[in-house]
C-alpha positions in Angstrom: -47.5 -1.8 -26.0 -47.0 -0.1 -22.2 -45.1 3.3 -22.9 -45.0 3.7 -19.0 -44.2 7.3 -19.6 -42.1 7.1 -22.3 -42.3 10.7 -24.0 -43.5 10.3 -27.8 -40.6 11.9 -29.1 -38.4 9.4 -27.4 -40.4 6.6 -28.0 -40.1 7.5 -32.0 -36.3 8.3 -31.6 -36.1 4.2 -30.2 -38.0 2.9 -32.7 -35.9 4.9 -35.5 -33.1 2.8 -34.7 -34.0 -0.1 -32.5 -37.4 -1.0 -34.9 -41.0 -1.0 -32.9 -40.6 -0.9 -29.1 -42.6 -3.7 -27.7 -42.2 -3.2 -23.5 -41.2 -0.2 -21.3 -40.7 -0.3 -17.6 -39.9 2.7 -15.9 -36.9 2.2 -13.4 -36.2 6.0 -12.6 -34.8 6.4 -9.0 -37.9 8.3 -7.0 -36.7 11.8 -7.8 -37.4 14.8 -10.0 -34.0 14.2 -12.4 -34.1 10.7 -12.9 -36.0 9.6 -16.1 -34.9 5.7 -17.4 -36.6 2.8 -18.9 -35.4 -0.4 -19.8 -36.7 -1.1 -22.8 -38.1 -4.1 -25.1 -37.9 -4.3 -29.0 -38.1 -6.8 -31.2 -34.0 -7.7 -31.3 -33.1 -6.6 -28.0 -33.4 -5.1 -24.6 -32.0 -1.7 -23.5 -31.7 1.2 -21.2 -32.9 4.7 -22.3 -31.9 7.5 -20.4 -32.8 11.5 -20.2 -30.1 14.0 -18.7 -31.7 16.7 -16.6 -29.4 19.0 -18.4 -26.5 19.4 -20.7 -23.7 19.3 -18.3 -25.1 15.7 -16.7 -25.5 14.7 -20.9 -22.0 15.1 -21.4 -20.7 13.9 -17.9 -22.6 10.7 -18.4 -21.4 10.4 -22.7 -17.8 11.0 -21.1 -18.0 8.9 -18.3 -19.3 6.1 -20.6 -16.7 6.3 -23.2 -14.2 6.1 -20.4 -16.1 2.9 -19.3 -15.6 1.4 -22.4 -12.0 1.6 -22.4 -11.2 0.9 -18.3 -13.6 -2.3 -18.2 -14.6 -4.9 -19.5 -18.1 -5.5 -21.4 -19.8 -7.1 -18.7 -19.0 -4.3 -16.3 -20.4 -1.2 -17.3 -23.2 -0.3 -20.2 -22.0 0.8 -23.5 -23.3 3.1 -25.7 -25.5 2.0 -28.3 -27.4 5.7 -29.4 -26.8 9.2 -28.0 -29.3 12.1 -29.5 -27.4 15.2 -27.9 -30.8 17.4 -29.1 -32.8 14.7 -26.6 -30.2 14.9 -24.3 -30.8 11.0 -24.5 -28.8 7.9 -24.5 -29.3 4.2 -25.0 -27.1 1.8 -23.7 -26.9 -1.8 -23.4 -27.8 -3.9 -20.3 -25.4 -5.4 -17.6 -25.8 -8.8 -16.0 -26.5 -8.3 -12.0 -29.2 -6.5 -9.4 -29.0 -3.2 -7.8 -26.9 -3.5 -4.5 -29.0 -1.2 -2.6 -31.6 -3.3 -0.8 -30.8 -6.4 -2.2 -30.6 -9.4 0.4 -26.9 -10.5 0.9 -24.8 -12.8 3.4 -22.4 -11.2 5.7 -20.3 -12.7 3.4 -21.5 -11.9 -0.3 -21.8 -8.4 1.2 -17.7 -8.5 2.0 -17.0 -10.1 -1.4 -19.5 -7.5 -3.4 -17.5 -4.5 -1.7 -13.8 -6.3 -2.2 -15.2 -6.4 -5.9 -15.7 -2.6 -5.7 -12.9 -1.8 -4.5 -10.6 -4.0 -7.1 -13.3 -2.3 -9.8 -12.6 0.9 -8.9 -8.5 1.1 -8.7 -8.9 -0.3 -12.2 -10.7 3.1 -13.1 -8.8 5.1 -10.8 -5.3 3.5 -12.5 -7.0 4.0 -15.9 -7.6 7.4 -15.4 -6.2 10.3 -17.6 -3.7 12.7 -16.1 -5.5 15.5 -14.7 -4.8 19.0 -16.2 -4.1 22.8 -14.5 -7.9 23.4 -15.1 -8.8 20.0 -13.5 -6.5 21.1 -10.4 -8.4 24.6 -10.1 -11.9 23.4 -10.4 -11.0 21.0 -7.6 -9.1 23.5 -5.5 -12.4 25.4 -6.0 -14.9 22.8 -4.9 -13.1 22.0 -2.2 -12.9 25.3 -0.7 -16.9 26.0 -1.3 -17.3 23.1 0.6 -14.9 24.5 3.5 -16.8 27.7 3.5 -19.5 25.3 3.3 -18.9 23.7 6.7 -18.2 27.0 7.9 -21.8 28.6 7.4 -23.8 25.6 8.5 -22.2 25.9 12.4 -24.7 28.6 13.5 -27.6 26.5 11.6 -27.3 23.3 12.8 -25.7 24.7 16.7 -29.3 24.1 18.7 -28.9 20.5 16.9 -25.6 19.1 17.5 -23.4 18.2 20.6 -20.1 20.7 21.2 -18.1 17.5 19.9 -20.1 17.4 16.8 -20.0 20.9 15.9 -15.7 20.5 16.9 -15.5 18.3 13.7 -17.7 20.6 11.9 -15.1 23.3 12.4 -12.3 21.3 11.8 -13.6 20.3 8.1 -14.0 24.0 7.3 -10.5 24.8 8.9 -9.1 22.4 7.1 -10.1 20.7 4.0 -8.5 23.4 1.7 -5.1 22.3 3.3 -5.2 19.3 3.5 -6.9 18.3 0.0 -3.6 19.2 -2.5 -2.4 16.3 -0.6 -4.4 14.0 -1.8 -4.0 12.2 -5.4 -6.3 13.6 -8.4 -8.3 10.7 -10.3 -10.9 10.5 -13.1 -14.2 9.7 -10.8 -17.2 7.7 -11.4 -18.3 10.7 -9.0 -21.2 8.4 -7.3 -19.7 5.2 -6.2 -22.6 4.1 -4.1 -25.0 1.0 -3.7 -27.2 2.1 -6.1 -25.2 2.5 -8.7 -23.7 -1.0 -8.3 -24.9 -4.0 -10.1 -24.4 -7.3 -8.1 -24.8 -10.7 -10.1 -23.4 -14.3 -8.1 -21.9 -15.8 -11.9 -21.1 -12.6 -14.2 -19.5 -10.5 -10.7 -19.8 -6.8 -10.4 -20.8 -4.0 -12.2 -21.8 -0.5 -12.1 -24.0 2.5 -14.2 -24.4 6.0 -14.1 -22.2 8.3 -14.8 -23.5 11.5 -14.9 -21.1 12.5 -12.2 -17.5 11.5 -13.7 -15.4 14.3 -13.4 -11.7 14.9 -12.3 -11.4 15.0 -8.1 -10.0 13.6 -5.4 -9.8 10.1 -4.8 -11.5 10.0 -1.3 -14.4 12.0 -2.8 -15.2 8.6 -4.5 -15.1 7.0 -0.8 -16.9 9.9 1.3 -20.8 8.6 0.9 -19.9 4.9 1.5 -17.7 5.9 4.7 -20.6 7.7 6.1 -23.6 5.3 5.0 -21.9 2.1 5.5 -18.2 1.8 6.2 -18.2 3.4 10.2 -20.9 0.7 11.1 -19.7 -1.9 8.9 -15.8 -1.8 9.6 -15.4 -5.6 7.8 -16.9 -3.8 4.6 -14.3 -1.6 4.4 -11.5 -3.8 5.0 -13.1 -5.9 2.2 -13.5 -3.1 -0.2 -9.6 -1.7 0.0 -8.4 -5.6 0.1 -9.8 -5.7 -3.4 -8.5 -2.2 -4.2 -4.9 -3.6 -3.6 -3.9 -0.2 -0.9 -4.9 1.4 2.1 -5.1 5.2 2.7 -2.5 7.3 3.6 -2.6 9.6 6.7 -3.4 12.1 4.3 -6.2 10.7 2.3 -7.6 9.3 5.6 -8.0 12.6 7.3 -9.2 14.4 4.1 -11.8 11.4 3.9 -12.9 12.0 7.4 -13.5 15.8 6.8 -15.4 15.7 3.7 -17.5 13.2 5.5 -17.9 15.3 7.9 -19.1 18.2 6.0 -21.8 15.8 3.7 -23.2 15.2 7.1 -23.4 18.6 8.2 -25.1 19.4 5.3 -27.6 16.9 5.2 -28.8 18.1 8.8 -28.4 22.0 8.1 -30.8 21.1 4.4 -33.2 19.1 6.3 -33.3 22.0 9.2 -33.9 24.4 6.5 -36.3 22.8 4.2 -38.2 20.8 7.1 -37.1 17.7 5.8 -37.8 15.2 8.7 -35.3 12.1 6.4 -32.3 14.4 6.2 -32.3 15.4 9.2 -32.6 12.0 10.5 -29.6 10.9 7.9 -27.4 14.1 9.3 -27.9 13.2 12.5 -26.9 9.6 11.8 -24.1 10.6 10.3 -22.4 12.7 12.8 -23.3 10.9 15.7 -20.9 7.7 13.7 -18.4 9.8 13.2 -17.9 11.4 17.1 -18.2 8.0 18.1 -15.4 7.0 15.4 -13.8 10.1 16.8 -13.8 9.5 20.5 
């Protein structure tokens, strides 16, 4: 058997109620918080996942129940063993490849992201009515990411053009104005490529949900906007032909803001922390968006 750094304690809590575990392959993402294998027993094939913590445990346990209720079996893992003590959960497997990196046509990439799209207004439709606490956690957010935008200016001034740091301002002027505009939704809370599973007979899928919360709608939309949507206009016309609506003036603006600020602090971190790849990604990113601007 190849544990491939499958703690003990796990690898006894699998066996428990899956019987002897025969394969494990680490597929964590290359960072500090990300711990999953898929794992092989002698009935069946699953995921095993740690939290970091027990705010991301109970995200992910919530954002997986809601899973099983918006969509259908094929499009999101379902729970199959939680140990809250572990802070782990099993789940099963979902037909399809990781979008991110994987090699698509012009056209399978449009018809992947008109998938998302029609994917996630199912969610967003499904989505529980948000409640006064809900509204004041994301009235909160939202403003510490205007005061945010705010502090970064005087770190990332030597760094940007005038017309960068102009939309830098703007996001910190305006975001906590112009967010109560926008709709509330239950969020998968990181709708990117990564987390979307890509298969050419069984459709799309996606995993991970350590990040579902309540919040704005175009918080769903702001890393795909930045990474992929301002140079690939057609993808984004595909994605919200499948999610049945375009933005409104409102959302559009709050969108562009928020993007805006993700940018701003990708630069400022990598600035800080000497981080040659985030600066390179915040640099990236607001150079698209004064060109979308201008």
């Amino acid at each position: 058997m190849i544990l491939a750094g499958l703690p003990a304690n796990l690898a006894d809590w699998i066996t428990s109620r899956f019987g002897p575990v025969h394969l494990v392959a680490d597929v964590s993402w290359p960072r500090d918080d990300s711990r999953v294998w898929r794992v092989a027993t002698g009935t069946q094939t699953l995921y095993v996942k740690l939290s970091p913590d027990p705010a991301d445990h109970t995200r992910e346990r919530a954002g997986l129940a809601f899973a099983a209720q918006a969509l259908d079996p094929l499009q999101a893992p379902r729970v199959l063993a939680a140990d809250e003590s572990l802070l782990a959960l099993a789940t099963s497997p979902v037909p399809g490849s990781i979008v991110r990196g994987l090699e698509l046509t012009v056209g399978e990439e449009q018809r992947v992201h008109a998938r998302a799209g029609a994917l996630l207004r199912r969610w967003h439709e499904r989505s529980p009515r948000a409640t006064s606490g809900d509204h004041a956690s994301i009235c909160t957010s939202i403003t510490r990411q205007a005061g945010e935008a705010d502090q970064i200016l005087p770190l990332i001034a030597k760094a940007t053009t005038a017309a960068q740091q102009a939309l830098v301002r703007d996001a910190a002027l305006e975001l906590p104005r112009c967010a109560p505009a926008t709709p509330v939704v239950y969020r998968h809370g990181d709708y990117a490529t990564r987390n979307w599973l890509w298969d050419p007979h069984h459709g799309f899928g996606i995993i991970d949900f350590a990040k579902a919360a309540p919040g704005l709608l175009v918080e769903e939309l702001v890393w795909l906007q930045g990474a992929r949507w301002l140079e690939r206009p057609d993808l984004r016309r595909a994605f919200f032909d499948g999610y049945g609506r375009e933005l409104s003036q409102a959302e559009e603006r709050a969108l562009q803001l928020l993007t805006v600020r993700l940018a701003a602090s990708y630069l400022a971190t990598g600035l800080t922390q000497g981080d040659s790849a985030l600066v390179e990604r915040g640099h990236q990113g607001l150079e698209r968006l004064e060109r979308a601007h201008t």
